[in-house]
C-alpha positions as CSV (number, residue, x, y, z in Angstrom):
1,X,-5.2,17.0,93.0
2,X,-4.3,15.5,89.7
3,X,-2.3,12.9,91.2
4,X,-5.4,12.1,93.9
5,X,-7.9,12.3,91.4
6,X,-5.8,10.0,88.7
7,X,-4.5,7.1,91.4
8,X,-7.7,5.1,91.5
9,X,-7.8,4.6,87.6
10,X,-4.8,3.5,87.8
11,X,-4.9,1.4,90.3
12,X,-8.2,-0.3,88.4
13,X,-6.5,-0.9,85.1
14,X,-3.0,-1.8,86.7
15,X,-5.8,-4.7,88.7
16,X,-7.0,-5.8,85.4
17,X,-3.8,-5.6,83.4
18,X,-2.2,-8.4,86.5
19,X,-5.2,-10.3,86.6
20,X,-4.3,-10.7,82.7
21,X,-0.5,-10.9,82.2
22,X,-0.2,-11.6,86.2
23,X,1.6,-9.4,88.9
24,X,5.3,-9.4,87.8
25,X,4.6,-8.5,84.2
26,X,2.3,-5.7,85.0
27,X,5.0,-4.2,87.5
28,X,7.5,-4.4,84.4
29,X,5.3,-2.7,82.3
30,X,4.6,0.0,84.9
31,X,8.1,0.5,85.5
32,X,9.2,0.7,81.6
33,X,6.2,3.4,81.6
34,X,7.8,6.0,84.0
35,X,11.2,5.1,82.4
36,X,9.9,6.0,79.4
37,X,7.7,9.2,80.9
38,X,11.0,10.4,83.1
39,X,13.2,10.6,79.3
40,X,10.3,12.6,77.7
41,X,10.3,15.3,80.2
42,X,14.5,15.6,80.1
43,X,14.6,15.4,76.3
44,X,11.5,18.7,76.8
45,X,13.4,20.3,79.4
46,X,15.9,22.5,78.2
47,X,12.6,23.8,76.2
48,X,10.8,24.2,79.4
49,X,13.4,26.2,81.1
50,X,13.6,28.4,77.7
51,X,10.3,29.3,78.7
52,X,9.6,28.9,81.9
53,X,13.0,31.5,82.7
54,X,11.7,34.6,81.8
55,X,8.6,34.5,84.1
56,X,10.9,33.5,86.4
57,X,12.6,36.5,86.7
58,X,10.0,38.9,85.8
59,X,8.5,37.6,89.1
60,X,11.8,37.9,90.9
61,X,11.8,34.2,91.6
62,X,15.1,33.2,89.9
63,X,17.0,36.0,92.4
64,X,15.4,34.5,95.3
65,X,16.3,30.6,94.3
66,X,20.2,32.0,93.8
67,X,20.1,33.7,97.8
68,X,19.1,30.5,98.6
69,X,21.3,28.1,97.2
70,X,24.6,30.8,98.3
71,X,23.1,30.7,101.9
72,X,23.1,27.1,101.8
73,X,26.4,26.4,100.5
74,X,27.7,28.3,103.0
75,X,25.8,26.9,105.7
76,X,27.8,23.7,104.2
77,X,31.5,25.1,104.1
78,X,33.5,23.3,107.0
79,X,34.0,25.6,110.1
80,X,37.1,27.4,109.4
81,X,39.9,27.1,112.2
């Protein structure tokens, strides 16, 4: 919903930013953004997980993510001969 609700204003200022600096430019600038945005949330990660982990596993989540990823690797292993 946030995403929806946020992608028109966006899309108006990223308009009026080419219609200033032109198309290229404000692509550059766009990109350097979420660049920028993607190495904030992994230097805040680890701190996420710190707390994020324990609700996790009071709601039984974090047992129900590790079934999954062993039935999946074995679903992977080569057929044995």
């Amino acid at each position: 919903m946030a995403f929806q609700g946020v992608a028109p204003f966006g899309s108006l200022m990223a308009g009026a930013l080419a219609t200033r600096i032109g198309a290229p430019h404000t692509l550059m600038i766009g990109g350097a953004i979420c660049i920028a945005a993607s190495a904030l949330f992994a230097w805040h990660l680890p701190r996420l997980r710190e707390i994020v982990r324990p609700i996790y596993i009071q709601k039984g989540i974090v047992d129900e993510i590790a079934a999954g990823i062993n039935v999946a690797t074995a679903l992977q292993a080569p057929p044995e001969e």
